[in-house]
N, C-alpha and C positions, 0 to 999 in steps of 0.2 A: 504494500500500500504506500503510495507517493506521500511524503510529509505532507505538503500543500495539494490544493485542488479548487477548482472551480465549477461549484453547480450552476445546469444552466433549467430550464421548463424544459421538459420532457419535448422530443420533436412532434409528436400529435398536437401539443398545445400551439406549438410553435407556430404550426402549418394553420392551426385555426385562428388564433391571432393574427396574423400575418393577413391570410386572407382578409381578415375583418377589417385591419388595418386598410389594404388597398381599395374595400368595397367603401369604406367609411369615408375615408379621403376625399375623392371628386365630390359627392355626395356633400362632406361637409362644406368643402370650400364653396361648392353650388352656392349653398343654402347662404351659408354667413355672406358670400358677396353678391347675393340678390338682394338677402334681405333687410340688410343693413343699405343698402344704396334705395330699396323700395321705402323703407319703414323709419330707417333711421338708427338712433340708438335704442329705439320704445324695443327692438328686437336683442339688443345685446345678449340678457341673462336666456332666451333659445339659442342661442347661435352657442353661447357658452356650455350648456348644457348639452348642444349635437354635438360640439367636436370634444369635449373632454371625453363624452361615452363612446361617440364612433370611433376616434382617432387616437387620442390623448391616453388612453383609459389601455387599449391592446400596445402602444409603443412602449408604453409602462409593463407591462406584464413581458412583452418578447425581450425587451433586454435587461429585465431584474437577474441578477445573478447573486450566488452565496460562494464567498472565500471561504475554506476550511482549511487553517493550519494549525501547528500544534498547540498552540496558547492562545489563539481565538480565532473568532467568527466572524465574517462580514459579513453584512450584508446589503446590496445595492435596489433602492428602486428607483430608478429615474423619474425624472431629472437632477431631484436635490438630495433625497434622502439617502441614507448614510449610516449603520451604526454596528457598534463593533464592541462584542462579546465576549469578555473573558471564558474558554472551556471550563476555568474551576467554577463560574458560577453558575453553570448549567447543572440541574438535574435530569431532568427528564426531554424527551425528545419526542412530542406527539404529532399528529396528526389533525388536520382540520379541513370541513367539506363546503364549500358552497353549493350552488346549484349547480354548474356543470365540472370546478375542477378541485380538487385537492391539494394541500399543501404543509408542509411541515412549521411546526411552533414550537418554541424552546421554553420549557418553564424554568425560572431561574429559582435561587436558591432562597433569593427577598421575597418570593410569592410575587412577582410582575412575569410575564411575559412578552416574548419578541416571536412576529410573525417574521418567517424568511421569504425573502421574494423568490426562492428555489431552492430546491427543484419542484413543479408541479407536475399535474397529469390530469385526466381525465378521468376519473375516479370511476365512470361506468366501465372499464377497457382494463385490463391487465397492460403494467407497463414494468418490463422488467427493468431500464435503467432507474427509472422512479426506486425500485426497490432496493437496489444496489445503493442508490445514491442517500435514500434515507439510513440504511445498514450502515452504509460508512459515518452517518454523522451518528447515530447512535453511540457508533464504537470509540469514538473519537470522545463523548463524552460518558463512555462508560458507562450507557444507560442501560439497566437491568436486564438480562437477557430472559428473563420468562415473562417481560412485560407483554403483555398484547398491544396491537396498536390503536385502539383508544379512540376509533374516530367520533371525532365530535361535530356536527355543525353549527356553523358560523350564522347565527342569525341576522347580522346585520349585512354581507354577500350574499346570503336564500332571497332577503326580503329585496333587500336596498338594491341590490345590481340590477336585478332582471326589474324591477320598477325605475330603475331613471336608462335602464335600455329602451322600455317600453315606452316612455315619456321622449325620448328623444326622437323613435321610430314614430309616435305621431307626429310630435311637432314638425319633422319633415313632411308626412303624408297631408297633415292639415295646412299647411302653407307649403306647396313643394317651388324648388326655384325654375323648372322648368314651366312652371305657372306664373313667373310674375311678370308683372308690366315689363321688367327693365330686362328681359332673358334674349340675347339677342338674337337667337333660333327661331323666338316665336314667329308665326305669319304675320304680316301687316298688310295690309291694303294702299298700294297709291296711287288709285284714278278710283274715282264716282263715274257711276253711269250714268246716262241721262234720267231727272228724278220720275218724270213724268212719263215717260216711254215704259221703265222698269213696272206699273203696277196700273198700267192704262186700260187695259182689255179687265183686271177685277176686278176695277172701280165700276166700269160701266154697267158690268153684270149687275154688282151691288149699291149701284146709285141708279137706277135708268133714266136717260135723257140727264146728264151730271158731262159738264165742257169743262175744261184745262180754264182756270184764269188766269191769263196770261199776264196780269199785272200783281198777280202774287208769285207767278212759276219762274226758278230763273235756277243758271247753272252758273257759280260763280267761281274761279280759280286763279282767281288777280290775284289774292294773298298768297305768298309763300309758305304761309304756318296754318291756313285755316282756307279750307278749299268745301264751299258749301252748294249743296242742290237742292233745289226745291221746288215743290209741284201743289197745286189746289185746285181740287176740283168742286164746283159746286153744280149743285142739284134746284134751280130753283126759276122761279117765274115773277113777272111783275103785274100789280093789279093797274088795271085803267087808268088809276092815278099817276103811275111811276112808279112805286114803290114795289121795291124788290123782296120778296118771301121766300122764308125757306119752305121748300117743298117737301124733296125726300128728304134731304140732308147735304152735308159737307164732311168732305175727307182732305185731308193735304200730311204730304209727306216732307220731311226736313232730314238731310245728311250730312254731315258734319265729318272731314276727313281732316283730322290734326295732326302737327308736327310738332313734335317739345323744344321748349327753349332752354340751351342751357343745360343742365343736368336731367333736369324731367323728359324723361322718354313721352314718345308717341303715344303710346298707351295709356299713360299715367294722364298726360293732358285730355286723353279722350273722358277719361274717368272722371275728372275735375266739372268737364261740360256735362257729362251726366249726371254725377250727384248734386250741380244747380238748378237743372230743370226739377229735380227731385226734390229739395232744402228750398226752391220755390213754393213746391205743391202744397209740401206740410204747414207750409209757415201761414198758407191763406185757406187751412181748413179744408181740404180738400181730403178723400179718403187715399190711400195708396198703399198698395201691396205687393210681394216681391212674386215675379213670374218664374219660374226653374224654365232652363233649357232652352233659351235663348242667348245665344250670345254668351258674352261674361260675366253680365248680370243685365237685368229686364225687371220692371216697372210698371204695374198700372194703376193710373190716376185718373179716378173719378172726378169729372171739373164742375163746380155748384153744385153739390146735391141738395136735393132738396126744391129744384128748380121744374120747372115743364115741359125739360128735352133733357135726353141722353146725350151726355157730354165725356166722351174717355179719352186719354193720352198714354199710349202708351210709350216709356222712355225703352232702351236699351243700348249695350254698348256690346262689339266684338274687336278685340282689339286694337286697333287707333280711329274707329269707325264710329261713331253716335249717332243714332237712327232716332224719331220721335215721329210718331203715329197719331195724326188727331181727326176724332171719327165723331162727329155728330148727328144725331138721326132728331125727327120733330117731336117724338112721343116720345115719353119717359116709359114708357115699360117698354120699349125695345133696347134697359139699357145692358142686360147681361148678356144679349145677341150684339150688342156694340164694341164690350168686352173680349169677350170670343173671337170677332169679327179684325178687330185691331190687332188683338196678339198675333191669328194667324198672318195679317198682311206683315207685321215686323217679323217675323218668322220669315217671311217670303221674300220682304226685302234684303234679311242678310245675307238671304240665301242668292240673292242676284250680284254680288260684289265679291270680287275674285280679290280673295287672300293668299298672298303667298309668301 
């Protein structure tokens, strides 16, 4: 037996770590430099919390290593930790389990204990160096040979590790960075179609005898940051008098194609134009509720209730695109057929704008 020696983790841990480590990696840097560039610092303590678990947490464990030489112990967990153990004041030499690995702890002769950051192993799997490796530190400190090995678990690795794994695997799946505004993979869109041409044969269907007003419809792409279309159709007649009446109803569509200034991506600006048409609606009592599965988030706003016509808006956004749906029909009880009728035209319209 060599005087000195160097334990390392068992190579099954090695290979799992390791892997975790590279899986952990992209993954966390995604997250910490989406989300911190979307959110800010309000995201610090997630981002802190994914890379210490994903990253932080297996670099620590693959290069913990234990010195054994004759007159003491070392042992290392990176980055800082550090501490070195007289052999006379060890008695015993046990065993300790978390949820997936094991690992050796030295009881000293004060009644304290020191965890070794190795060797470990995988404690469901037979690992003969593991056994070798604890045999040697046993002997080294003359610890009783008809002792058994004693395993005990570690209730704060059963509970605590697989709970802030688990805490960290949502926090990426609940915010992931392939999802945010600023991922610069995502699609975007940079031309608007014609607003009036895209939803002209549904309106008709759904307004009859309903003309383009051509002094509300326009396609407008002078701005370099903000490139808007717009279309109104109305549905109506005038009495003997002059005066113009709403018949069936009005529909008119608005598209809003933004570019961010500055640090704020495309998408982010688009989201700004949407949650004011939205922080409009609430603020003048209007009812409004969130649509699923539109876009990247979708909006519909009941305008006057409580009035003698169906009035809805619906807002949505798909990434740097902000669409707004406004569908008036004359009767008030056709207003949950006006509802209906709105989502699916913003459904239709997103669907007519090439993302790539």
């Amino acid at each position: 037996m060599a005087k000195e020696t160097t334990l390392r983790p068992s190579r099954p841990v090695r290979r799992f770590v390791g892997v975790t480590a590279l899986a952990g990696s992209p993954v966390s840097v995604l997250y910490a430099a989406m989300g911190l560039m979307t959110h800010g610092t309000k995201l610090l303590v997630p981002v802190l919390i994914v890379v210490s678990t994903l990253v932080i947490r297996p670099i620590v464990l693959l290069f913990s290593r234990t010195h054994v030489a004759p007159d003491r112990i070392v042992t290392w967990r990176v980055p800082i930790r550090r501490r070195v153990v007289p052999v006379s004041q060890v008695g015993l030499v046990e065993v300790r389990r978390g949820l997936l690995l094991e690992w050796p702890v030295l009881y000293l002769r004060d009644g304290s204990l020191t965890e070794l950051g190795a060797p470990t192993r995988l404690w469901f799997r037979a690992d003969p160096d593991f056994d070798r490796a604890l045999g040697e530190l046993r002997t080294r400190v003359r610890h009783p040979g008809t002792s058994g090995p004693y395993h005990q678990w570690s209730l704060p690795r059963l509970v605590g590790g697989p709970l802030l794994a688990l805490t960290a695997v949502a926090l990426v799946l609940i915010d992931p960075p392939w999802a945010s505004d600023a991922w610069p993979l995502r699609v975007h869109a940079k031309a608007l179609p014609d607003a009036c041409r895209m939803l002209d044969a549904r309106v008709k269907r759904l307004l009859p005898g309903a003309q383009v007003d051509r002094l509300l419809s326009r396609n407008d792409d002078s701005d370099p940051h903000v490139k808007r279309h717009t279309c109104q159709w109305n549905a109506t007649h005038r009495t003997p008098g002059g005066m113009t009446l709403l018949d069936v109803g009005r529909l008119s569509i608005q598209l809003e194609l933004d570019h961010g200034i500055g640090p704020v991506s495309d998408a982010e600006e688009a989201h700004r134009t949407f949650a004011r048409v939205t922080r409009v609606a609430i603020g003048a009592g209007e009812r409004v509720r969130r649509i699923p599965r539109i876009g990247d988030e979708a909006e519909l706003i009941v305008q006057h209730p409580g009035t003698g016509f169906a009035w809805v808006t619906v807002a949505a956004r798909k990434a740097n695109v902000e669409e707004k749906i406004d569908l008036v029909y004359r009767e008030r009880s056709r207003e949950h057929e006006a509802a209906e009728t709105a989502t699916g035209l913003a459904r239709l319209g997103l669907s007519e704008i090439r993302f790539r």
